[in-house]
C-alpha positions in Angstrom: -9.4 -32.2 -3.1 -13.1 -32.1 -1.6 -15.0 -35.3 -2.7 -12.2 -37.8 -2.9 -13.1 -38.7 0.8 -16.5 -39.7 -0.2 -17.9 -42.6 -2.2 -20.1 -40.9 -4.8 -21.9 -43.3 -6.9 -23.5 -42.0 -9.9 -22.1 -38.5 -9.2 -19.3 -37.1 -11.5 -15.7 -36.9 -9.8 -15.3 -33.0 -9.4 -18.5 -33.0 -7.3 -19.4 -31.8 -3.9 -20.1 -34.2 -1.5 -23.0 -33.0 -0.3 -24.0 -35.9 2.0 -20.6 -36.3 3.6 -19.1 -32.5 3.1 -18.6 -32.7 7.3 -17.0 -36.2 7.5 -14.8 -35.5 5.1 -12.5 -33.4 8.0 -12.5 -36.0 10.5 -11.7 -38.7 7.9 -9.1 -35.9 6.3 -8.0 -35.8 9.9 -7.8 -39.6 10.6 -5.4 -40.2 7.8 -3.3 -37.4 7.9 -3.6 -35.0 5.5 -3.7 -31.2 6.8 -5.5 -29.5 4.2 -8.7 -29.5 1.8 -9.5 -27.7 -1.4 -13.1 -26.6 -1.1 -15.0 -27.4 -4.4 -17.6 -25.2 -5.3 -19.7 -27.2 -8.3 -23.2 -25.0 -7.8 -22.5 -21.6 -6.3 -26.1 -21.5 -5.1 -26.8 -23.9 -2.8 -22.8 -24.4 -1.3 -22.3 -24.1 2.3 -19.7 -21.8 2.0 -22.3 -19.4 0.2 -24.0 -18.6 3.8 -22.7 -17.1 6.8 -23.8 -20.3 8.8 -22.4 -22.7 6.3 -18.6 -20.2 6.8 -19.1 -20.4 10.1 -19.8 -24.3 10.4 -16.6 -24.7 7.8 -14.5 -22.3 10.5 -15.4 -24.6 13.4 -15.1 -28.1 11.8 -11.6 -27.1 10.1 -10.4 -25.5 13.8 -11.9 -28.4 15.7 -9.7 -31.0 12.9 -7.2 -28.9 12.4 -8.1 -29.3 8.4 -6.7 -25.6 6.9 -9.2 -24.9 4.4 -6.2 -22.6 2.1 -7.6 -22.7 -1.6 -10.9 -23.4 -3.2 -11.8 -24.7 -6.8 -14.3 -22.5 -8.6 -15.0 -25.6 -10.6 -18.5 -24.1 -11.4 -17.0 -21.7 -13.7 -15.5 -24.2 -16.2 -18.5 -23.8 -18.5 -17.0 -20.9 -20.2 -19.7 -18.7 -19.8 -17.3 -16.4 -18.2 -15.7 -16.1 -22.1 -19.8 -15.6 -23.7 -21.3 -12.3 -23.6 -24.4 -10.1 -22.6 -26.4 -11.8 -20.0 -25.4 -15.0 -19.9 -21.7 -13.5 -19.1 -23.2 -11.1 -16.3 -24.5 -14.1 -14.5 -21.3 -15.7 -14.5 -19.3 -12.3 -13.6 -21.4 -12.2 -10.7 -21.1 -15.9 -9.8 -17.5 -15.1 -9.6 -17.7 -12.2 -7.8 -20.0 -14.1 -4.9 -17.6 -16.6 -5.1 -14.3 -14.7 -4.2 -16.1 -12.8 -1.7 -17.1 -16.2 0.0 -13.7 -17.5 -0.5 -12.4 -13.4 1.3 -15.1 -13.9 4.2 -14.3 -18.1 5.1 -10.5 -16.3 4.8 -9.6 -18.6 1.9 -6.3 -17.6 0.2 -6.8 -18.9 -3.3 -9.5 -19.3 -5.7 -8.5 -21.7 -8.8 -10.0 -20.9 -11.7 -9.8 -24.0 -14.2 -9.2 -21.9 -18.1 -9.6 -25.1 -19.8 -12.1 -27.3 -22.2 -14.8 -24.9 -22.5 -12.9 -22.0 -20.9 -9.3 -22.3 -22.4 -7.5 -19.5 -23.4 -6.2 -20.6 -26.5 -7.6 -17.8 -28.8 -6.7 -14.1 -28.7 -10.5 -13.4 -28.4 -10.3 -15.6 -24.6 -7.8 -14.1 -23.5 -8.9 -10.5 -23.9 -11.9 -11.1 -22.5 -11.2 -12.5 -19.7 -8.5 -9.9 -18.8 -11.7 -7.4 -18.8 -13.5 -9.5 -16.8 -10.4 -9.7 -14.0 -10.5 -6.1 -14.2 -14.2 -6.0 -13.2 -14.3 -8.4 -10.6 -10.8 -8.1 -8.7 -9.7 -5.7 -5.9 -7.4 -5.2 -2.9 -9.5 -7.9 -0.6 -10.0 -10.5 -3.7 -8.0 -13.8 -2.8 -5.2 -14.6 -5.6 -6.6 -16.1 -8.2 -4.9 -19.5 -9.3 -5.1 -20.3 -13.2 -5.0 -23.9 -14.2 -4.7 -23.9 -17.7 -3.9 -26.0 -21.1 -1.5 -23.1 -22.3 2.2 -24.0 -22.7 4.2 -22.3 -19.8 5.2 -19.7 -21.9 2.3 -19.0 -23.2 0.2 -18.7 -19.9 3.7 -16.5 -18.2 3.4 -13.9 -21.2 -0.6 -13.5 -20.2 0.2 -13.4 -16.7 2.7 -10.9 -17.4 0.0 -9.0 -19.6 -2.3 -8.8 -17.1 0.3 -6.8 -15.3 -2.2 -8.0 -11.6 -0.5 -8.8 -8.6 -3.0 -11.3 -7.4 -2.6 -13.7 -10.5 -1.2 -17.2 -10.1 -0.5 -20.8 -11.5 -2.2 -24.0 -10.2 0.0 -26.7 -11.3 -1.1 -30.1 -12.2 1.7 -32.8 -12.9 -1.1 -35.2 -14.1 -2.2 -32.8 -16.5 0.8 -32.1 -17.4 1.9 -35.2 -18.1 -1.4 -36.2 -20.3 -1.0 -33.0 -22.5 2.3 -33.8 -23.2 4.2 -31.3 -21.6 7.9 -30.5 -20.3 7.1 -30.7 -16.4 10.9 -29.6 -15.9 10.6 -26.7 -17.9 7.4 -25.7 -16.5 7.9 -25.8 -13.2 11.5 -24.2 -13.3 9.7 -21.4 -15.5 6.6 -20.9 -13.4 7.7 -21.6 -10.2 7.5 -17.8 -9.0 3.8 -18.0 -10.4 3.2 -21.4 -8.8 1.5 -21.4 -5.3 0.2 -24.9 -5.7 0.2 -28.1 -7.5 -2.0 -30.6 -7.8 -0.5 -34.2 -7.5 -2.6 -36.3 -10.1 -0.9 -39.5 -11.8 -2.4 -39.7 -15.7 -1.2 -41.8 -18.7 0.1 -40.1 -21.8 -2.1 -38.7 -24.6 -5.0 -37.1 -22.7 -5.2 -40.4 -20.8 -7.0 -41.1 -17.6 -6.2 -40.4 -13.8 -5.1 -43.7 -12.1 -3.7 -44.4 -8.5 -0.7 -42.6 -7.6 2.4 -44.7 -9.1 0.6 -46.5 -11.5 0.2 -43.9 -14.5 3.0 -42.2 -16.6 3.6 -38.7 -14.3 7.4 -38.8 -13.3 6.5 -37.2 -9.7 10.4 -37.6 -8.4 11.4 -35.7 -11.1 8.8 -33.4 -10.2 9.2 -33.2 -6.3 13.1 -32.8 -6.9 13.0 -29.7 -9.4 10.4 -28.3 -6.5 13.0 -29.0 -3.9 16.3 -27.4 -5.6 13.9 -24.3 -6.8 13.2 -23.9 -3.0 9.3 -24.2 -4.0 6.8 -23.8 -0.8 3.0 -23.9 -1.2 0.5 -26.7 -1.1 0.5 -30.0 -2.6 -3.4 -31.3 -3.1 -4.0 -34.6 -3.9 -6.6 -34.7 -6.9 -7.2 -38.5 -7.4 -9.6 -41.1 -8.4 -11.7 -42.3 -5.8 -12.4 -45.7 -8.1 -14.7 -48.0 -5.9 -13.2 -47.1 -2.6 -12.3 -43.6 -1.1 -10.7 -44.7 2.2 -8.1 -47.4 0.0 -7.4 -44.8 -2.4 -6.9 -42.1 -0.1 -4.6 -43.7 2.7 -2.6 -45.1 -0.6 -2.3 -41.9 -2.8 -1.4 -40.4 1.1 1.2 -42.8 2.0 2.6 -42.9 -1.8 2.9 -38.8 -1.4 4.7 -39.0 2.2 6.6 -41.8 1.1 7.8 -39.4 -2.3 8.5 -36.5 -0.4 10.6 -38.3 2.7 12.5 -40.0 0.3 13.7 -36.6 -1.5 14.8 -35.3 1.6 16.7 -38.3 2.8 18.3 -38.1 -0.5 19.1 -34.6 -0.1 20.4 -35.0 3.7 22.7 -37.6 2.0 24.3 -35.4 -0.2 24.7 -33.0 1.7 
């Protein structure tokens, strides 16, 4: 996830790292990883919201060989998208720019978080955001990824409801895992909705995001139900960058690489 390869001091997690934005690929690079989820916090001012900035992204991403697959339309989180009248225009329209950006930089996904201020809990949300998916999406819109606080169920039947072909499920285990949830369930129940999951270790009870292997998300569990389901997409790391981004990161990169060789070697010796 853009940011965690950036010490931010006095800036909130899920922000862009607008001093280091272009590091971030080499050092993305350096370590390993092949992928990063852009992070669009203010629409206006993004780089991704100019043709230079696209362009600039294209090169540095070509040049690392960083994909740039999904973006995180973490601006939108506010739930102005679920008000109405004019404060609910400007946000249609922020989300309109925003999957056109993500169409022109030939971004695949666009997450939008439906949680906190913009869960779907009510019968009210949900309707009105199905309008406002009606309004905004067409033939060239990217999928649309919904990480949500719904129980599986709950967010398949809406899926289901919206009867749109370019509507999916951004999993996250560590959310997950702090809500309380059945990850085996889930996944086995969403997996043909699932086009990515975020790998975030969190402690029970709404607790907090912690190094990879040190909180309560059972990933092997987790990587193993992916495996036998035959699940493909992208796993993003969304972690804690705590005092150091370059500790964390080559740890919650090895601890990853580490989980994932092991499921195969275990599934090699089974075989």
């Amino acid at each position: 996830m853009q940011g965690r390869l950036s010490n931010k001091p006095g800036q909130p997690l899920q922000s862009f790292p607008w001093n280091t934005w272009k590091k971030e690929f080499l050092r993305a690079h350096s370590i390993g990883f092949n992928q990063i989820e852009w992070l669009v916090d203010d629409a206006k001012n993004n780089p991704i919201a100019s043709v230079a900035g696209r362009d600039e992204i294209s090169y540095l991403s070509t040049k690392y060989n960083v994909l740039i697959k999904s973006l995180c339309a973490h601006t939108l989180i506010d739930g102005k998208l679920l008000s109405n009248g004019k404060i609910q225009q400007e946000a249609i329209d922020k989300f309109s720019k925003i999957l056109l950006w993500a169409y022109e930089a030939k971004i695949e996904y666009v997450i939008l978080p439906v949680m906190d201020a913009m869960s779907l809990k009510s019968k009210e949300s949900k309707e009105i955001l199905k309008k406002v998916f009606y309004k905004v999406l067409n033939n060239h819109s990217p999928v649309i990824l919904l990480e949500s606080d719904l129980s599986a169920i709950q967010l398949k039947a809406f899926i289901d409801q919206l009867e749109l072909e370019n509507i999916g499920v951004l999993y996250d285990l560590g959310n997950a895992t702090a809500m309380g949830f059945d990850i085996e369930s889930d996944l086995k129940l969403l997996s043909p909705l699932i086009k990515e999951v975020h790998i975030k270790d969190r402690f029970i009870n709404n607790g907090s995001s912690a190094r990879l292997g040190s909180a309560d998300t059972s990933f092997y569990k987790a990587i193993k139900i992916l495996k036998k389901l035959s699940w493909s997409g992208s796993l993003i790391l969304e972690t804690p960058i705590l005092n150091n981004w370059e500790d964390e990161a080559k740890a919650n990169f090895s601890f990853t690489k580490n989980l994932i060789e092991k499921e195969i070697q275990d599934l090699e010796s089974n075989l």
